[in-house]
N, C-alpha and C positions, 0 to 999 in steps of 0.2 A: 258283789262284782262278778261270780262267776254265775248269777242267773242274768247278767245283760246279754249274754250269747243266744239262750236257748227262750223260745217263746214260752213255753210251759212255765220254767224256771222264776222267765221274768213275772207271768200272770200268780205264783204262789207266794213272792215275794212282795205284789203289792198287794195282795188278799194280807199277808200277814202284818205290813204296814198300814191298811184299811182298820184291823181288829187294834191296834196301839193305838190307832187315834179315839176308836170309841170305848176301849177299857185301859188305855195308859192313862200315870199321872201325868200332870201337866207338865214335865219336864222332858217329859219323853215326846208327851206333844207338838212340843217346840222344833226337836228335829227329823220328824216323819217328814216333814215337806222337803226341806234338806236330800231326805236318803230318797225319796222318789225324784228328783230330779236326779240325781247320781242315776238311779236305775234309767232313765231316761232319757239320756243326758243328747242336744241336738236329735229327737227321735222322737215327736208330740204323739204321744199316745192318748186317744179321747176318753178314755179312765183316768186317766191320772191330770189331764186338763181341766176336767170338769172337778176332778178330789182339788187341787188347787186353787183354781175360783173361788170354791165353796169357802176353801179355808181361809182366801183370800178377805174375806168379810168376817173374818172372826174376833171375836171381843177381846180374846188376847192381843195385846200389838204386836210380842216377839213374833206369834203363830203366825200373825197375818203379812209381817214384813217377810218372814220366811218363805213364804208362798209365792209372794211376788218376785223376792229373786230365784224362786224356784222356777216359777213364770219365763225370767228369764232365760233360764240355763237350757230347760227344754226347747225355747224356740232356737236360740241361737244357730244361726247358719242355714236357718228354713225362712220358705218364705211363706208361711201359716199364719194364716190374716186372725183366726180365730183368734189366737193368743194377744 
């Protein structure tokens, strides 16, 4: 919560929630999409849009329902056609 202020903060914080999703176990997988909408949260950043698509299609179901209300969280209050 305290790297959604500062740009630097936020860009270290989704590098380090990028590196969980391709060497955490699967439970932790489950809530990277979760914490990147938090970092994100009404503020569509095209890194973490394009990390939620992706994860959006994934074979897990919890992963991929997560992502879409992740989907959610970030648009909310924009009006960002992408999402």
């Amino acid at each position: 919560m305290v790297s959604m202020a500062e740009e630097l903060g936020l860009d270290m914080a989704i590098r380090t929630l990028e590196h969980l999703l391709q060497y955490g176990e699967q439970n932790i997988r489950r809530s990277v999409p979760l914490a990147l909408a938090l970092l994100c949260i009404s503020n569509p950043n095209i890194n973490v849009m394009d990390t939620l698509s992706r994860l959006s299609h994934d074979t897990d179901s919890e992963v991929a329902s997560a992502a879409i209300i992740s989907l959610g969280l970030i648009g909310a209050g924009t009006n960002n056609a992408r999402i």
